[in-house]
DSSP file (Angstrom, degrees, kcal/mol; ACC not computed):
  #  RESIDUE AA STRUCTURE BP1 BP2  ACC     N-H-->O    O-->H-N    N-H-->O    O-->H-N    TCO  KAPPA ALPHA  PHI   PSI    X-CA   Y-CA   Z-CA
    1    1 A X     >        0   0    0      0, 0.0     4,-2.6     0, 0.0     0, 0.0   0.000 360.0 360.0 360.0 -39.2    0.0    0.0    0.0
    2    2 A X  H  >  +     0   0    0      1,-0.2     4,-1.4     2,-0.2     5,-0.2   0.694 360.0  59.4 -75.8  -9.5    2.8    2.4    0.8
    3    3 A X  H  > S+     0   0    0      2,-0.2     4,-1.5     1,-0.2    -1,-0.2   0.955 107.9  46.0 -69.5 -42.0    4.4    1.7   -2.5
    4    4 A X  H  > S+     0   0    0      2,-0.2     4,-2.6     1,-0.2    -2,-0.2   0.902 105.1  56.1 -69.5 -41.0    1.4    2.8   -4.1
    5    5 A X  H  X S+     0   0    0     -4,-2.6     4,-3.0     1,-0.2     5,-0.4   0.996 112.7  41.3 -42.6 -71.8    0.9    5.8   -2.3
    6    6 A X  H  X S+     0   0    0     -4,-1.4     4,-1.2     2,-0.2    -2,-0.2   0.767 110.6  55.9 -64.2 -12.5    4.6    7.3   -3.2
    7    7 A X  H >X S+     0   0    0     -4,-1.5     4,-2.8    -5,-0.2     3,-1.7   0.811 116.7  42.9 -74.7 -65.3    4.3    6.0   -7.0
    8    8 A X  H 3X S+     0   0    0     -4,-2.6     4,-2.7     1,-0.3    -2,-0.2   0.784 115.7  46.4 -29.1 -53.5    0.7    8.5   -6.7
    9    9 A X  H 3< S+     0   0    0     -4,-3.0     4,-0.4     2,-0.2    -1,-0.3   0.891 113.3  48.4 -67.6 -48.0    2.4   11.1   -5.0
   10   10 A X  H <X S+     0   0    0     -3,-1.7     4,-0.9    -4,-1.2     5,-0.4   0.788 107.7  56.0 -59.9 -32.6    5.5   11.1   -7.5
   11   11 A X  H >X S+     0   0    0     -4,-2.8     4,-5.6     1,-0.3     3,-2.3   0.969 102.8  53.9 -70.9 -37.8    3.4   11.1  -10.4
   12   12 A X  H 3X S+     0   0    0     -4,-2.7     4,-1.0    -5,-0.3    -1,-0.3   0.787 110.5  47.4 -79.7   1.7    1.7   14.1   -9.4
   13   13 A X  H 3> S+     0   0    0     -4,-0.4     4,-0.7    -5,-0.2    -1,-0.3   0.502 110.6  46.2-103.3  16.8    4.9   15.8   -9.0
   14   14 A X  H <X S+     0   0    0     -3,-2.3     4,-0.9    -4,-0.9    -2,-0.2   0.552 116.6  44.9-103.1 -18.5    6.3   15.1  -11.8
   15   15 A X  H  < S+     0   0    0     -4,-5.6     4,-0.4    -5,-0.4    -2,-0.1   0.878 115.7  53.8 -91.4  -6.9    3.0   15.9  -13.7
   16   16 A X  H >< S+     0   0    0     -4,-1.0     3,-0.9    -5,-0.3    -1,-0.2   0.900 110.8  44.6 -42.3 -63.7    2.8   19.2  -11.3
   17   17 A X  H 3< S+     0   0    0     -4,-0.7    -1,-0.2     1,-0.3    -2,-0.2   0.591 106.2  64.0 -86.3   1.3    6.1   20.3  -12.2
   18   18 A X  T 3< S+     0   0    0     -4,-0.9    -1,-0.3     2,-0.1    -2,-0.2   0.683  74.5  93.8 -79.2 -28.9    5.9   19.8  -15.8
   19   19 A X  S <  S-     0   0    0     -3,-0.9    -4,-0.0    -4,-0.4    -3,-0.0  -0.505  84.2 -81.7 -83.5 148.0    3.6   21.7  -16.9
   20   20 A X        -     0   0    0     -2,-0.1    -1,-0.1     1,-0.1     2,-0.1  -0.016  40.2-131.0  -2.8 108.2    4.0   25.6  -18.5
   21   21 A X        -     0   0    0     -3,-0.1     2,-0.2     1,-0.1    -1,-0.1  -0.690  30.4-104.9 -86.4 151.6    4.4   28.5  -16.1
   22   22 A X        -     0   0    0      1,-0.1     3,-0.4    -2,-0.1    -1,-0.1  -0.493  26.3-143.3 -54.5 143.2    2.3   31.2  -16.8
   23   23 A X  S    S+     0   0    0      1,-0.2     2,-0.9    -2,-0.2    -1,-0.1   0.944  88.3  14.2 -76.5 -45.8    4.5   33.5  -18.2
   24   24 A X  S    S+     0   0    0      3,-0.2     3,-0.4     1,-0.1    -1,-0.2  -0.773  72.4 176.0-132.6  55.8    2.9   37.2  -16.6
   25   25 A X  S >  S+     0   0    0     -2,-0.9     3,-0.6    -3,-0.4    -1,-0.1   0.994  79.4  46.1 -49.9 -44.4    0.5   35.7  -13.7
   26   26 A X  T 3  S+     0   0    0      1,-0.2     2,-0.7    58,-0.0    -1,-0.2   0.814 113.1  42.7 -66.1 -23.9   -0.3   39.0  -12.7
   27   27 A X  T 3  S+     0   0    0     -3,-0.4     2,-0.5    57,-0.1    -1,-0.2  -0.632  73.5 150.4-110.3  60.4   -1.0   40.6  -16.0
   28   28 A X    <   -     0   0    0     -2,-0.7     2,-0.5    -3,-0.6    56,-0.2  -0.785  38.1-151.4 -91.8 146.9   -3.1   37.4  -17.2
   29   29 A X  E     -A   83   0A   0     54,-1.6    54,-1.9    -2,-0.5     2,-0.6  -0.960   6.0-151.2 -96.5 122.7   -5.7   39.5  -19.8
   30   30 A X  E     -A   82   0A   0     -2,-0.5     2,-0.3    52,-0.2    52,-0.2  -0.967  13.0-164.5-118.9 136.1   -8.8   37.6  -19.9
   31   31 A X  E     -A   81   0A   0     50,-2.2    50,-2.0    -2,-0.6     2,-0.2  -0.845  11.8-171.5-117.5 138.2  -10.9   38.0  -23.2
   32   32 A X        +     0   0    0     -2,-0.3     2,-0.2    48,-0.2    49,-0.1  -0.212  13.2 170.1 -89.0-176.5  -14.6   37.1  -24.3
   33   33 A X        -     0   0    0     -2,-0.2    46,-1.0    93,-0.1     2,-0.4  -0.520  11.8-171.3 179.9 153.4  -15.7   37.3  -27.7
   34   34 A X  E     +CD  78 125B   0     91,-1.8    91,-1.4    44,-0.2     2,-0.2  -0.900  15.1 157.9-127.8 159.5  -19.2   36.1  -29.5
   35   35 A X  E     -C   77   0B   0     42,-1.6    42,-1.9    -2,-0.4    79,-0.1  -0.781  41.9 -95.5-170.7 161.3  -19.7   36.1  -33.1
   36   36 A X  E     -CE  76 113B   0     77,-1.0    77,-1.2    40,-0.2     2,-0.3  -0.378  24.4-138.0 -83.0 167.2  -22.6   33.6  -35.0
   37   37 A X  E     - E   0 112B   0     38,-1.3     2,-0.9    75,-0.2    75,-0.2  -0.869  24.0-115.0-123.4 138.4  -22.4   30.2  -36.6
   38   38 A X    >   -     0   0    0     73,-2.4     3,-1.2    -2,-0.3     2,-0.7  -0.577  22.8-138.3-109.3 101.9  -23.9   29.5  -39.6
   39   39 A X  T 3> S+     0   0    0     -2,-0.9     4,-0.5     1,-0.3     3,-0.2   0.158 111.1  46.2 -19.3 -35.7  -26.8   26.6  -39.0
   40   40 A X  T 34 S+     0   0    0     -2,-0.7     4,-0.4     1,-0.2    -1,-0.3   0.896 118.3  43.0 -88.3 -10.7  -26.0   25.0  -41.8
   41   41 A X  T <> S+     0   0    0     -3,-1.2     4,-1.6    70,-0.2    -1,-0.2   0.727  81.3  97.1 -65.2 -33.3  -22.2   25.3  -40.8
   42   42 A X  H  > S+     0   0    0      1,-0.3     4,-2.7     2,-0.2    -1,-0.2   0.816  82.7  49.4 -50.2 -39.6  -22.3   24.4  -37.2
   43   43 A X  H  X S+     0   0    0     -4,-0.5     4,-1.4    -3,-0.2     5,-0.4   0.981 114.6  47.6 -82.8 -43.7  -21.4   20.6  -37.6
   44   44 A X  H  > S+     0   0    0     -4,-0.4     4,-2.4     3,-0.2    -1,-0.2   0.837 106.7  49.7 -47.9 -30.2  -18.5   21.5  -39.8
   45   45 A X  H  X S+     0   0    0     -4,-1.6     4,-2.3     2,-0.2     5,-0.2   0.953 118.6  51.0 -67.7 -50.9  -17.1   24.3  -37.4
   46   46 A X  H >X S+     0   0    0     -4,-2.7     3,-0.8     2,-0.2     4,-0.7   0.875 108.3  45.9  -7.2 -96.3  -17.7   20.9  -34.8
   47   47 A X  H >X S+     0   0    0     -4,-1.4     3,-1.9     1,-0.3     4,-0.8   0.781 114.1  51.3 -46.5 -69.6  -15.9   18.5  -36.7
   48   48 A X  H >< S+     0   0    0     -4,-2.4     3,-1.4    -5,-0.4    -1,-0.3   0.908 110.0  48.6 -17.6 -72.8  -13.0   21.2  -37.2
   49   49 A X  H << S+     0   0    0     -4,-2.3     3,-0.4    -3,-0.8    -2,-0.2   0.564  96.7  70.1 -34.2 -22.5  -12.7   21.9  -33.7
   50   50 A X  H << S+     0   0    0     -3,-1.9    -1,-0.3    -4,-0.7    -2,-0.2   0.795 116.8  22.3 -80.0 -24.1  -12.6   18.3  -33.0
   51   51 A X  S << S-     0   0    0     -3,-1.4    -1,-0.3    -4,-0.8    -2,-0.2  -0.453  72.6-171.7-130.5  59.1   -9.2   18.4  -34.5
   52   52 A X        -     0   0    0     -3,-0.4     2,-0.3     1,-0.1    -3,-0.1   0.037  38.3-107.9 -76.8 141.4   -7.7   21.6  -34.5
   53   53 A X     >  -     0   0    0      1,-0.1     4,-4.4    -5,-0.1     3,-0.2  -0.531  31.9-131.2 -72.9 118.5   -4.1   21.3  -36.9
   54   54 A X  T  4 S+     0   0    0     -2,-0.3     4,-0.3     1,-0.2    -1,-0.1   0.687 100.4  67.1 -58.7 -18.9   -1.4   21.5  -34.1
   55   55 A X  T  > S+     0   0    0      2,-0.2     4,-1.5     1,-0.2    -1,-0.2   0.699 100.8  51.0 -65.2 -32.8    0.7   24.3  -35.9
   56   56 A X  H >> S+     0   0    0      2,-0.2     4,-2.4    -3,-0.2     3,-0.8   0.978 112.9  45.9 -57.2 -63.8   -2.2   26.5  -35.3
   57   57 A X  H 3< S+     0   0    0     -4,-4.4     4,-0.4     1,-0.3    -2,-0.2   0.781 114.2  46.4 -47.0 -20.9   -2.2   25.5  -31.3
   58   58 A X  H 3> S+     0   0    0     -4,-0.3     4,-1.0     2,-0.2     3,-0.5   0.825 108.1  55.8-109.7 -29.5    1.1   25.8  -31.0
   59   59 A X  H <X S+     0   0    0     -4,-1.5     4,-0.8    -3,-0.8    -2,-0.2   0.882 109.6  52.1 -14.8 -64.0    0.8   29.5  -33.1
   60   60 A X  H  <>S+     0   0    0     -4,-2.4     5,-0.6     2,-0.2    -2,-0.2   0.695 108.7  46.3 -64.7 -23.8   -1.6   30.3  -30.3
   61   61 A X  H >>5S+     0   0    0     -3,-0.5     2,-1.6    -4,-0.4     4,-1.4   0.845 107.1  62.9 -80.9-106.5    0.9   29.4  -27.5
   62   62 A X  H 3<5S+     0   0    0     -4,-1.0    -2,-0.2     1,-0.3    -1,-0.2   0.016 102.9  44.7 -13.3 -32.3    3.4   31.3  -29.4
   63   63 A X  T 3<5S-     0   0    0     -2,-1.6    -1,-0.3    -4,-0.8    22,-0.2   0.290 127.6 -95.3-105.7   7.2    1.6   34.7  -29.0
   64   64 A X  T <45S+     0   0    0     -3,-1.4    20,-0.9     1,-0.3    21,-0.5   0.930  72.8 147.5 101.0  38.4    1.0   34.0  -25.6
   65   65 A X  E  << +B   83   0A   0     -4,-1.4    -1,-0.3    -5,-0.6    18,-0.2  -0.896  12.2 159.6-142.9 115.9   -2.2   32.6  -25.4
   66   66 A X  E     +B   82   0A   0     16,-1.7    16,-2.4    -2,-0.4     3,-0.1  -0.643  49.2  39.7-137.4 165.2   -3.5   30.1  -23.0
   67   67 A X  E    S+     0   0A   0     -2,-0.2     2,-0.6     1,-0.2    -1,-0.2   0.975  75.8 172.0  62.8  54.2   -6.7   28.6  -21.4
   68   68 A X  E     +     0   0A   0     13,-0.2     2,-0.4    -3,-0.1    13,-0.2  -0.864  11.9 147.3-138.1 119.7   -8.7   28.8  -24.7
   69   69 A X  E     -B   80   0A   0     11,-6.7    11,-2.3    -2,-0.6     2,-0.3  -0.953  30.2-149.0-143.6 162.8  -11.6   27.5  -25.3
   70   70 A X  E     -B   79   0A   0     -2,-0.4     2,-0.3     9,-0.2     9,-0.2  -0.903  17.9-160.8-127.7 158.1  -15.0   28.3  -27.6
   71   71 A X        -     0   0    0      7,-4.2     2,-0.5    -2,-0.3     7,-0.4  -0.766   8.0-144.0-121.2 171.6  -18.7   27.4  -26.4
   72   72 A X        +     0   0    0     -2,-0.3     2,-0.3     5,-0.2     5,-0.2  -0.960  29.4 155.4-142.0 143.7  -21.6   27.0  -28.6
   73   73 A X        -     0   0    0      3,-3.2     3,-0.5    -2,-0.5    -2,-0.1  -0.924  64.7 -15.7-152.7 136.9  -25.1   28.1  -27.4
   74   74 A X  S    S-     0   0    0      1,-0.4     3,-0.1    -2,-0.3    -2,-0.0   0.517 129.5 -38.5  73.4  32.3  -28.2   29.2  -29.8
   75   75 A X  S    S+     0   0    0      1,-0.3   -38,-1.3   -39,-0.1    -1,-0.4  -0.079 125.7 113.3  96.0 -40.1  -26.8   30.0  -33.3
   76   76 A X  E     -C   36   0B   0     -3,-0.5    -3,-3.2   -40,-0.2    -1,-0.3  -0.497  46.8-167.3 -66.0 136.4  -23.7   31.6  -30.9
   77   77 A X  E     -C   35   0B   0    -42,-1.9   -42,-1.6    -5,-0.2     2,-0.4  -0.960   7.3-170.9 -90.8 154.8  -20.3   31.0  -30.3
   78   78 A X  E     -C   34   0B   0     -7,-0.4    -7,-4.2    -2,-0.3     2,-0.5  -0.993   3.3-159.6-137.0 152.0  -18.1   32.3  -27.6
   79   79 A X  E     - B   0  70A   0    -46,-1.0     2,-0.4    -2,-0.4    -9,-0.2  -0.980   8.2-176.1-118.3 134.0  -14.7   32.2  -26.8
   80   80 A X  E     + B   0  69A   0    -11,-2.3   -11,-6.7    -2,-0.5     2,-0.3  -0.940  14.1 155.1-125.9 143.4  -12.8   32.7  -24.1
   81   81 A X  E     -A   31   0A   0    -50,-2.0   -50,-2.2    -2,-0.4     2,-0.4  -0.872  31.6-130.1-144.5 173.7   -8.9   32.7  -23.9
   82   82 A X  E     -AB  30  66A   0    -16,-2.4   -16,-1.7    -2,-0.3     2,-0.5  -0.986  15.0-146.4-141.1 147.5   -6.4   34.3  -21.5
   83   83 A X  E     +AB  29  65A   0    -54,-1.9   -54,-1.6    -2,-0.4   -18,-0.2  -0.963  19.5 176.5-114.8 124.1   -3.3   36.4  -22.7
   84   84 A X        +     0   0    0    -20,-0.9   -57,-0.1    -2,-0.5   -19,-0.1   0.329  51.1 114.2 -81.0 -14.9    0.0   36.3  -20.7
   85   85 A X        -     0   0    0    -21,-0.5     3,-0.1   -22,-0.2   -58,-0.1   0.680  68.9-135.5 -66.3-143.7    1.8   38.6  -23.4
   86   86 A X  S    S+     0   0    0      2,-0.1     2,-0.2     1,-0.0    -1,-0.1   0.257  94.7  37.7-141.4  -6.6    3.1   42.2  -22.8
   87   87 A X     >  +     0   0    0      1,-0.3     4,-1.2     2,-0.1    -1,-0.0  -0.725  58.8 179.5-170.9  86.1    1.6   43.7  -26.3
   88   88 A X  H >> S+     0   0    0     -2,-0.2     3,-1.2     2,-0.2     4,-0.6   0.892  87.1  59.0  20.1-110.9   -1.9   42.4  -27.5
   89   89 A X  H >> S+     0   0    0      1,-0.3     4,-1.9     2,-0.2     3,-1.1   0.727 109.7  41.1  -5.6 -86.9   -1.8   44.3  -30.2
   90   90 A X  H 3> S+     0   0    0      1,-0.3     4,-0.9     2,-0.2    -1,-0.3   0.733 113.3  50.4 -29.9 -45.3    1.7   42.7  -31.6
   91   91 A X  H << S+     0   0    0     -4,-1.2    -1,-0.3    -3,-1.2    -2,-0.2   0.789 102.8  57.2 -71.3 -43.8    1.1   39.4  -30.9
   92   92 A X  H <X S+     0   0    0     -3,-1.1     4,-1.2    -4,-0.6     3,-0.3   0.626 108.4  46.4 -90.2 -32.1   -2.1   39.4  -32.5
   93   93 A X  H  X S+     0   0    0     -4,-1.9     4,-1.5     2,-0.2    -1,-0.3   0.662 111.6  54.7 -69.0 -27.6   -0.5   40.7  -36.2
   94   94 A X  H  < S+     0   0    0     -4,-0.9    -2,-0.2     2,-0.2    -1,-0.2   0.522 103.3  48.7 -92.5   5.0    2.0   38.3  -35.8
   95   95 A X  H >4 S+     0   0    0     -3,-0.3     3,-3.1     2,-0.1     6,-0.2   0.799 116.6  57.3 -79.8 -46.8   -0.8   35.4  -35.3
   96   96 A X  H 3< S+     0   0    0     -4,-1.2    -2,-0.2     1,-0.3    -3,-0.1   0.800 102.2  40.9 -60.3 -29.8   -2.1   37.2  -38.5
   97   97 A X  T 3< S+     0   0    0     -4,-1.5     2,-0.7     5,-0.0    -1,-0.3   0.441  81.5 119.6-101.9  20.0    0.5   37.1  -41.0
   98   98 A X    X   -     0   0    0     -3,-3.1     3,-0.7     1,-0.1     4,-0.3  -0.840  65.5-139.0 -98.4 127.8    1.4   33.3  -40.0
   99   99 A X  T 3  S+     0   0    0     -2,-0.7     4,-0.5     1,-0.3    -1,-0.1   0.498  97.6  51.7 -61.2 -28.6    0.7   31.3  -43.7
  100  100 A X  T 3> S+     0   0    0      1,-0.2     4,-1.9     2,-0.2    -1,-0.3   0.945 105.6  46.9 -75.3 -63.2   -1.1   28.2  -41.3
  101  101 A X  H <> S+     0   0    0     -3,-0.7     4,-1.4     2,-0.2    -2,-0.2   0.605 113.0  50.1 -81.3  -1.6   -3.4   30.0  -39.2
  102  102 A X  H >4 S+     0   0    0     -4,-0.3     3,-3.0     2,-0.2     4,-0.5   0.592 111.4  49.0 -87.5 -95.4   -4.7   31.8  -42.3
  103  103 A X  H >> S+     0   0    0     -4,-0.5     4,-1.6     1,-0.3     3,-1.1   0.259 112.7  48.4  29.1 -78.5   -5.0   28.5  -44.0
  104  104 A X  H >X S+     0   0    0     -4,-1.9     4,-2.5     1,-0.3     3,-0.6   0.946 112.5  46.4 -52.1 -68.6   -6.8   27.5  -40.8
  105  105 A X  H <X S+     0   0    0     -3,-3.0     4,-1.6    -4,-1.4    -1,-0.3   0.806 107.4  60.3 -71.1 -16.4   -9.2   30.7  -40.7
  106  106 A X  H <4 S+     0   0    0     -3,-1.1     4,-0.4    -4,-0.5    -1,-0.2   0.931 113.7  39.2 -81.7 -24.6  -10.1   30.2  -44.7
  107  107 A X  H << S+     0   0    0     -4,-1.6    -2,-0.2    -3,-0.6     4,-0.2   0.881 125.8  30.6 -86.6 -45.7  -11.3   27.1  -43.8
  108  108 A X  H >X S+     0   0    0     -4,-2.5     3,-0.7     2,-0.1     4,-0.6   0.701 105.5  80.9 -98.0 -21.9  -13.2   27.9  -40.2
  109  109 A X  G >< S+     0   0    0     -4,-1.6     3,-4.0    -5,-0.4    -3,-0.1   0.926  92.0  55.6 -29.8 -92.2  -14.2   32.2  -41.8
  110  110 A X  G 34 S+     0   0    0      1,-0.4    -1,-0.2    -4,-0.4    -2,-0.1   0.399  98.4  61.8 -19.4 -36.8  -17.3   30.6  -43.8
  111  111 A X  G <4 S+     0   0    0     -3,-0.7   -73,-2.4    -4,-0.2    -1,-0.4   0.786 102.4  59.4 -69.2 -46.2  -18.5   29.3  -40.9
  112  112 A X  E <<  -E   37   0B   0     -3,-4.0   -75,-0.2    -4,-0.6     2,-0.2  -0.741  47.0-170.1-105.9 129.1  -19.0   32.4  -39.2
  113  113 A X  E     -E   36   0B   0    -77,-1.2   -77,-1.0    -2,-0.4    10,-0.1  -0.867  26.5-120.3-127.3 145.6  -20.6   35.6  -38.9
  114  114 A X        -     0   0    0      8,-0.2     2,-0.3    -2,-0.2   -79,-0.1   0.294  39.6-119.1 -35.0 174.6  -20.2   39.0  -36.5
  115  115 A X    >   -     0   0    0      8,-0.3     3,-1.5   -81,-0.2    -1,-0.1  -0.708  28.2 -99.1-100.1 165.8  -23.1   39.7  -34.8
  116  116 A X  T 3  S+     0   0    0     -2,-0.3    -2,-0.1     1,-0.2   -81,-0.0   0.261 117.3  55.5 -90.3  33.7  -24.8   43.0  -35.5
  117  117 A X  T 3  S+     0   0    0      2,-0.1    -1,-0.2     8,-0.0    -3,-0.0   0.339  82.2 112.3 -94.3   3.5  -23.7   45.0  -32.6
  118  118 A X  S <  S-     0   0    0     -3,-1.5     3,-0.1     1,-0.1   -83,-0.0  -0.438  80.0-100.5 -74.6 144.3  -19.9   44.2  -33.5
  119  119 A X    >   -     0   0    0      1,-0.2     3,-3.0     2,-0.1    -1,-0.1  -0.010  49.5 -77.0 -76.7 169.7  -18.2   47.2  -34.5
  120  120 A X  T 3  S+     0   0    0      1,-0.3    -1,-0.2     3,-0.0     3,-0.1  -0.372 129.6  16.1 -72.4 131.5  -17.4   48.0  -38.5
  121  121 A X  T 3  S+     0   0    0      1,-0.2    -1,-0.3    -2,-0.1    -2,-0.1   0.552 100.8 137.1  90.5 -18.8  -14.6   45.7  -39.4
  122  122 A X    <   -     0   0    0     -3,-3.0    -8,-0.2     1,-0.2    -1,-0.2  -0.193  27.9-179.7 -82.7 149.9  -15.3   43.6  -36.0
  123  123 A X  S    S+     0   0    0      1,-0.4     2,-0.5    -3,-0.1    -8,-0.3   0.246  76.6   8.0-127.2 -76.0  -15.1   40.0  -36.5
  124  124 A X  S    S-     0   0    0    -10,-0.1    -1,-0.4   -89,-0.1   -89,-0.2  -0.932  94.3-145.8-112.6 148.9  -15.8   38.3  -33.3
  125  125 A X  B     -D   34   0B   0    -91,-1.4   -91,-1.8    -2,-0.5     2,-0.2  -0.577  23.5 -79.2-117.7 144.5  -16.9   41.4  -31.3
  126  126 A X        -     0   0    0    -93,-0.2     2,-0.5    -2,-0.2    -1,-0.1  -0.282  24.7-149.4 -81.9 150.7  -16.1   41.8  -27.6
  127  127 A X        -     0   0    0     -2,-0.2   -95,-0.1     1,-0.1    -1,-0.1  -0.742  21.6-133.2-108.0 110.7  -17.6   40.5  -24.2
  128  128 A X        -     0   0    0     -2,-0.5     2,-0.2     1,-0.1   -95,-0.1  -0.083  23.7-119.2 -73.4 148.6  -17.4   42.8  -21.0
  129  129 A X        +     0   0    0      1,-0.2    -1,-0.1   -99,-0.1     3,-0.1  -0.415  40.5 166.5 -73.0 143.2  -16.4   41.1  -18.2
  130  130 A X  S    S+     0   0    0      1,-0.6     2,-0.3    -2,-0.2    -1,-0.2   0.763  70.2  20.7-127.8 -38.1  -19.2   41.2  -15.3
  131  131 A X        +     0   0    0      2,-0.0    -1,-0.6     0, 0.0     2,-0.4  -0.910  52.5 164.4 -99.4 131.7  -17.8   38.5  -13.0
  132  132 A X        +     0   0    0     -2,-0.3     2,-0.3    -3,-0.1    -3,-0.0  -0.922   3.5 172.7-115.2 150.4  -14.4   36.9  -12.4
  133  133 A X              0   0    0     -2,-0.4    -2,-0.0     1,-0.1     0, 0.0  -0.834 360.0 360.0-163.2 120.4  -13.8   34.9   -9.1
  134  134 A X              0   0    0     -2,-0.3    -1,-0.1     0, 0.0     0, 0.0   0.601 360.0 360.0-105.3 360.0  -10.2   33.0   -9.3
């Protein structure tokens, strides 16, 4: 029994220490966003999702972006992610001009469109935070 205890106890510190540090904990950004799916799209956006191309995921790490996930509710999706970075802004043109993740958006674009209070130009339009509790 004590063997088993200390294998338990070692795995979870080896799978403890393994993982990613936040880079910024204190400056963690946390981002909404909505935009619509379109019915007849929705099982394709799925079925995509279900298997996202890892050079994209690992794209998304690169700019500093962790905890990311999309939900689907009532013609809606929303996403929520959290950004560690230091500059948004940057990060977020350099997601843009990498040859993969457009690839990746010509394929998952079609699927989607803003909703109509998203600003001119908006694609998926942003969601104010009313709660956090960490």
């Amino acid at each position: 029994m004590k063997k088993i205890v200390v294998i338990l106890c070692i795995s979870l510190l080896i799978s403890c220490s393994t993982k990613e540090p936040v880079k910024n904990p204190q400056k963690i950004k946390r981002i909404g966003w909505v935009i619509k799916v379109k019915p007849e799209k929705l099982e394709e956006y799925k079925k995509l999702h279900a298997n996202p191309w890892p050079g994209v995921n690992a794209k998304l790490k690169e700019v500093n972006i962790q905890n990311y996930s999309i939900f689907y509710r009532d013609g809606l999706l929303f996403s929520y992610l959290e950004y560690t970075g230091n500059d948004f802004d940057t990060d977020m043109k350099i997601m843009a001009a990498d040859s993969l993740t457009n690839e990746w958006w010509k394929l998952t674009d079609p699927c989607q469109e803003p909703v109509k209070s998203a600003g001119e130009g908006v694609w998926w339009a942003d969601l104010e935070e009313v709660f956090h509790l960490d």
